[in-house]
C-alpha positions in Angstrom: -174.9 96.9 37.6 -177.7 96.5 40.1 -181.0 98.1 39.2 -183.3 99.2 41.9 -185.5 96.2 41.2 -182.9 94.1 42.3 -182.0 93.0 38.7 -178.3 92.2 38.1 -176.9 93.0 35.0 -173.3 92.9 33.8 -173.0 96.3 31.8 -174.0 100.2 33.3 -175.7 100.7 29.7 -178.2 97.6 30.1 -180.8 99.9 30.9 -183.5 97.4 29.5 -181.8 94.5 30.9 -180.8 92.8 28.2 -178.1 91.2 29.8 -179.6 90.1 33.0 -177.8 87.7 34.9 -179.9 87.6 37.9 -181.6 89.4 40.6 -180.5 89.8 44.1 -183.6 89.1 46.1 -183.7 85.5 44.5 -179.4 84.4 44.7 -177.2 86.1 46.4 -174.6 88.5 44.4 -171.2 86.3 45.8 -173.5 83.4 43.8 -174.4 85.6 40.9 -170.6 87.0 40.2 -169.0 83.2 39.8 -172.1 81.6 38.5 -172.1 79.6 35.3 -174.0 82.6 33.3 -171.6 85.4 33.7 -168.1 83.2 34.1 -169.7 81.6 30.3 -169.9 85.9 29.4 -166.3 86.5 30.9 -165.1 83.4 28.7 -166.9 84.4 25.7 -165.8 87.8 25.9 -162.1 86.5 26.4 -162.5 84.5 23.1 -163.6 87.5 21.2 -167.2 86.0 20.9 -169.4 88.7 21.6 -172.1 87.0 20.6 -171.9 84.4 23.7 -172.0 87.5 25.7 -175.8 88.5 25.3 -177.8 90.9 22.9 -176.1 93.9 24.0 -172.4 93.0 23.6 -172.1 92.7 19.9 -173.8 96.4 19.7 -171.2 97.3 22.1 -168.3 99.7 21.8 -166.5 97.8 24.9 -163.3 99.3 25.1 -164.6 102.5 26.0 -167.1 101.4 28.2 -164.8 100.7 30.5 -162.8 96.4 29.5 -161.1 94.5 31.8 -157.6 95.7 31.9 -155.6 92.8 30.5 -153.8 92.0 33.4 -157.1 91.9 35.6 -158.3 89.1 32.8 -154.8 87.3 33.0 -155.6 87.2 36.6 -158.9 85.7 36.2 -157.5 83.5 33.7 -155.0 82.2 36.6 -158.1 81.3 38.1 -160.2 80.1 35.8 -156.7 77.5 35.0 -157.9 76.9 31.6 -155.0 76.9 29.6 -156.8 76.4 26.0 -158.8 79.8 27.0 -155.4 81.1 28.4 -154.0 80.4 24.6 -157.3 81.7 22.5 -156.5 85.0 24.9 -152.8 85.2 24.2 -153.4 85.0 20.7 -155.7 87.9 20.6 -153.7 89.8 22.1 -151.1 89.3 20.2 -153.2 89.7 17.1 -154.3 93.2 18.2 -150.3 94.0 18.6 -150.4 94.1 21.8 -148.6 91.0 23.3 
Protein backbone atom coordinates (compact mmCIF):
# COMPACT_ATOMS: atom_id res chain seq x y z
CA UNK A 1 0.00 0.00 0.00
CA UNK A 2 1.24 3.34 -0.97
CA UNK A 3 0.03 6.30 1.01
CA UNK A 4 -0.07 9.71 -0.57
CA UNK A 5 3.04 10.61 1.39
CA UNK A 6 4.86 8.29 -0.45
CA UNK A 7 5.09 5.84 2.53
CA UNK A 8 5.07 2.10 1.59
CA UNK A 9 3.46 -0.16 3.64
CA UNK A 10 2.82 -3.89 3.25
CA UNK A 11 -0.90 -4.10 4.49
CA UNK A 12 -4.25 -1.79 3.13
CA UNK A 13 -5.21 -1.52 6.98
CA UNK A 14 -1.71 0.15 8.09
CA UNK A 15 -3.44 3.33 8.17
CA UNK A 16 -0.84 4.54 10.93
CA UNK A 17 1.96 2.98 9.29
CA UNK A 18 2.84 0.59 11.49
CA UNK A 19 4.40 -1.52 9.06
CA UNK A 20 6.34 0.84 6.98
CA UNK A 21 8.78 -0.63 4.82
CA UNK A 22 9.82 2.45 3.08
CA UNK A 23 8.86 5.39 1.10
CA UNK A 24 9.05 5.87 -2.59
CA UNK A 25 10.62 9.32 -2.91
CA UNK A 26 13.74 7.91 -0.97
CA UNK A 27 14.15 3.91 -2.93
CA UNK A 28 12.57 3.00 -5.54
CA UNK A 29 9.46 0.48 -5.17
CA UNK A 30 11.31 -2.56 -7.59
CA UNK A 31 14.05 -1.90 -4.45
CA UNK A 32 11.47 -1.73 -1.74
CA UNK A 33 9.38 -5.09 -2.95
CA UNK A 34 12.75 -7.54 -2.78
CA UNK A 35 14.47 -5.66 -0.05
CA UNK A 36 15.77 -7.32 3.07
CA UNK A 37 12.73 -5.75 5.27
CA UNK A 38 9.79 -7.12 3.52
CA UNK A 39 11.41 -10.55 1.98
CA UNK A 40 12.46 -11.05 6.29
CA UNK A 41 8.15 -10.21 6.61
CA UNK A 42 7.35 -12.67 3.69
CA UNK A 43 9.62 -15.33 5.50
CA UNK A 44 8.32 -14.62 8.80
CA UNK A 45 4.92 -14.79 7.76
CA UNK A 46 5.75 -18.21 5.96
CA UNK A 47 6.99 -19.55 9.33
CA UNK A 48 3.97 -18.65 11.11
CA UNK A 49 5.81 -15.88 13.10
CA UNK A 50 3.74 -13.04 13.09
CA UNK A 51 5.55 -11.40 15.35
CA UNK A 52 8.69 -10.99 12.74
CA UNK A 53 6.13 -9.38 10.59
CA UNK A 54 5.71 -5.99 12.46
CA UNK A 55 3.13 -4.58 15.17
CA UNK A 56 0.27 -4.93 13.09
CA UNK A 57 0.44 -8.62 12.04
CA UNK A 58 -0.11 -10.42 15.24
CA UNK A 59 -3.46 -8.14 15.70
CA UNK A 60 -4.20 -9.30 12.27
CA UNK A 61 -7.00 -11.53 11.06
CA UNK A 62 -4.83 -12.32 7.72
CA UNK A 63 -6.69 -14.77 6.03
CA UNK A 64 -9.41 -12.46 5.36
CA UNK A 65 -7.55 -9.62 4.58
CA UNK A 66 -6.70 -10.93 1.63
CA UNK A 67 -3.11 -14.10 2.26
CA UNK A 68 -1.07 -15.18 -0.39
CA UNK A 69 -2.73 -18.02 -2.05
CA UNK A 70 -0.51 -20.93 -1.30
CA UNK A 71 0.54 -21.58 -4.61
CA UNK A 72 1.58 -17.85 -5.09
CA UNK A 73 3.91 -18.51 -1.81
CA UNK A 74 5.15 -21.95 -3.18
CA UNK A 75 6.18 -19.86 -6.05
CA UNK A 76 8.02 -17.38 -4.14
CA UNK A 77 9.42 -20.12 -2.18
CA UNK A 78 10.87 -21.49 -5.76
CA UNK A 79 12.50 -18.36 -5.66
CA UNK A 80 13.54 -17.60 -2.53
CA UNK A 81 15.35 -21.65 -2.95
CA UNK A 82 15.40 -22.03 0.63
CA UNK A 83 14.57 -25.40 1.25
CA UNK A 84 14.59 -25.31 5.28
CA UNK A 85 11.81 -22.42 4.81
CA UNK A 86 10.32 -24.61 1.99
CA UNK A 87 10.03 -27.48 4.91
CA UNK A 88 8.77 -25.10 7.95
CA UNK A 89 6.05 -24.11 5.07
CA UNK A 90 5.09 -27.64 4.07
CA UNK A 91 4.65 -28.54 7.55
CA UNK A 92 2.15 -25.86 8.23
CA UNK A 93 0.34 -26.59 5.84
CA UNK A 94 0.01 -29.77 6.51
CA UNK A 95 -0.68 -29.03 10.04
CA UNK A 96 -3.68 -26.86 9.09
CA UNK A 97 -4.99 -30.04 6.98
CA UNK A 98 -4.33 -28.70 4.18
CA UNK A 99 -1.36 -30.42 2.44
Amino acid sequence: MVHVTGDVTVCCLDEHLENRIGNLRETPLAELWSGDTIQAWRKAHVDGRFEGSGPLCTRCNWRSAGAAPDEVVERWLDKMGDDELRRRWRERKRRRGQA
